[in-house]
Legacy VTK file of the C-alpha trace (Angstrom):
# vtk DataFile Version 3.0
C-alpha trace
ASCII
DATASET POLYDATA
POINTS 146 float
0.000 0.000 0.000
1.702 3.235 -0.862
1.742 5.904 1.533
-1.032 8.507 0.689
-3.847 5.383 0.437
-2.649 4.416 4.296
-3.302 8.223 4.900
-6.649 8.747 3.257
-7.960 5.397 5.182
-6.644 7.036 8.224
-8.141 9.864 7.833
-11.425 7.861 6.353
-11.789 6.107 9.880
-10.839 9.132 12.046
-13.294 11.492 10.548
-16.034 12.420 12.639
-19.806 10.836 11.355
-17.241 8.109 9.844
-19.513 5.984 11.011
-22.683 6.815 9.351
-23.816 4.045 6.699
-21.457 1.540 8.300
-22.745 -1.879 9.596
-22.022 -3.452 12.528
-20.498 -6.773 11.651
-22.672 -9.726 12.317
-19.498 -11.163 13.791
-15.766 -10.463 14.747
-12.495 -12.034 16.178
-11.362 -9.953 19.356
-8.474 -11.563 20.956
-8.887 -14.741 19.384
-12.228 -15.320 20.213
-15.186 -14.659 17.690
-18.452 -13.165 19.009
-21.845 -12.743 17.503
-21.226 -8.903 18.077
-24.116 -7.593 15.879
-26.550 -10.329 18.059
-24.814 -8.566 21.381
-25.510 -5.124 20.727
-29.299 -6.068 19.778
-29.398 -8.322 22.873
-27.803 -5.131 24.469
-30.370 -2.759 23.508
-33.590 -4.932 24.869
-34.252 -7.181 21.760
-33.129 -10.167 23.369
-31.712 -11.606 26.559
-30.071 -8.945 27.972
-26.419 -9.041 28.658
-24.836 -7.512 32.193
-23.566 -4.372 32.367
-20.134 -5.637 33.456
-20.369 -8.125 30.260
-21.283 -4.659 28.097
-17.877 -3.114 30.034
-15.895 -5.752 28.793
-16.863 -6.091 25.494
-16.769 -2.270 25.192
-12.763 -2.739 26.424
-12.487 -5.559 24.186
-13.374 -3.607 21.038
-10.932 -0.461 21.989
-8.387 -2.737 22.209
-9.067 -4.399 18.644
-9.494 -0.998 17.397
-6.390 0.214 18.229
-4.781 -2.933 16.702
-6.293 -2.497 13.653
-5.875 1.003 13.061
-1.853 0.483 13.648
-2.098 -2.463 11.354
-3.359 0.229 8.777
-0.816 2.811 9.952
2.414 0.544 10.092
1.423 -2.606 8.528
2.746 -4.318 5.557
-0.224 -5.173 3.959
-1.624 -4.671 0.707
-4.681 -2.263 -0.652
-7.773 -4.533 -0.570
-6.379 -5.677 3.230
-6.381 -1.948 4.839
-9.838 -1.703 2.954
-11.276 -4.636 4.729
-9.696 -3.075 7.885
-10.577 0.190 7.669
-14.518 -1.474 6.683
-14.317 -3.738 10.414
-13.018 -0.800 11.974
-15.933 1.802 11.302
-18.219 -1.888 12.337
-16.346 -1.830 15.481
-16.841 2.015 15.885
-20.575 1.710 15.009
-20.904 -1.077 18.120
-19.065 1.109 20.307
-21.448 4.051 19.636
-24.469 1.811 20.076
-22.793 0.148 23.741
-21.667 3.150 24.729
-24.977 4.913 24.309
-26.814 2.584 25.636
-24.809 2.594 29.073
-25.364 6.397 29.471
-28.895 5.776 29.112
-28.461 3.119 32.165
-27.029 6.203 33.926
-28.956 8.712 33.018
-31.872 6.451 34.297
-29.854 5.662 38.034
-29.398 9.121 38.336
-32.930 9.742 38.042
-34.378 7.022 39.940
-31.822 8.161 42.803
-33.139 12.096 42.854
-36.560 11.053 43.000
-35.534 8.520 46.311
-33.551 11.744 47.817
-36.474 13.936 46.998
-38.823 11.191 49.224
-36.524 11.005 52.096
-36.264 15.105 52.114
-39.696 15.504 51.927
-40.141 12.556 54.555
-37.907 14.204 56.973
-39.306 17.185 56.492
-43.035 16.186 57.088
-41.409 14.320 60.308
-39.155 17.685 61.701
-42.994 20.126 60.864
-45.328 17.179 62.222
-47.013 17.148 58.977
-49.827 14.161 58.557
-48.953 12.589 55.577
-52.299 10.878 55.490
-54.423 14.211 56.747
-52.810 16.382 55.462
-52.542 18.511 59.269
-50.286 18.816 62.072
-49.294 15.861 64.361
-48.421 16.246 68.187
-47.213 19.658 69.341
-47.733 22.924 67.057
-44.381 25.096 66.985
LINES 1 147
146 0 1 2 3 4 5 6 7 8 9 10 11 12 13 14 15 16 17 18 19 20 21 22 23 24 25 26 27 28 29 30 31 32 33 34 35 36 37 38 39 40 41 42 43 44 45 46 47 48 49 50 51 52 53 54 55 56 57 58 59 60 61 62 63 64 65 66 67 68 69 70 71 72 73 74 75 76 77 78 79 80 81 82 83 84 85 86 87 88 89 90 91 92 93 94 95 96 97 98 99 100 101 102 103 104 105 106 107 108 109 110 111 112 113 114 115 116 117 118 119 120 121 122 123 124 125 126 127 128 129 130 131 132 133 134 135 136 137 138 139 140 141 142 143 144 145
């Protein structure tokens, strides 16, 4: 591959919205291991069993890691035209799985954070019906009036 095709895929899988129109791959070898990764992110997104969130972590890692390792295959490798294609192809997949894992754990956050502002708001408003003596259930003053 000569040097200003390794720079234009480079600069193909760098650019931001690279990513738009690109497939996830139905599957992919990380590490030696091949997962169903297009069947993980769906599973991951509520269309199917869904996987734990330290599971999602991992794989998230996982991917990163195979990223990297194919983008310096593109950048330093040895490898001929069609072969950074294919690369450059799986690594916009990879990028489009991340996006979709990644988005979908914010989401999980987003949702904690919400359900845990709600359970402060009942215990502040709990404790402060209990410090004014207000009757939840009456809607009056318990006991001694201040």
């Amino acid at each position: 591959m000569q040097d200003y095709e390794r720079e234009r895929l480079l600069e193909r899988i760098d650019r931001e919205g690279a990513t738009v129109g690109a497939s996830i791959p139905d599957s992919l070898e990380v590490n030696g291991e091949q997962i169903d990764l297009a069947a993980f992110v769906l599973d991951a997104r509520g269309d199917g069993p869904e996987p734990s969130a330290e599971e999602v972590q991992s794989l998230i890692r996982e991917l990163r890691g195979e990223r990297k390792r194919r983008r310096a295959k593109i950048e330093t490798g040895e490898i001929s035209r069609d072969r950074g294609e294919r690369l450059a192809e799986s690594i916009l997949g990879i990028d489009r799985a991340l996006t979709a894992l990644e988005s979908d754990a914010d989401t999980d956050l987003e949702a904690e954070a919400r359900r845990r502002k709600r359970a402060d708001q009942k215990r502040w408003r709990s404790f402060l019906d209990s410090v004014t003596g207000e009757d939840e259930n009456r809607g009056g003053r318990r006991g001694n009036t201040w």
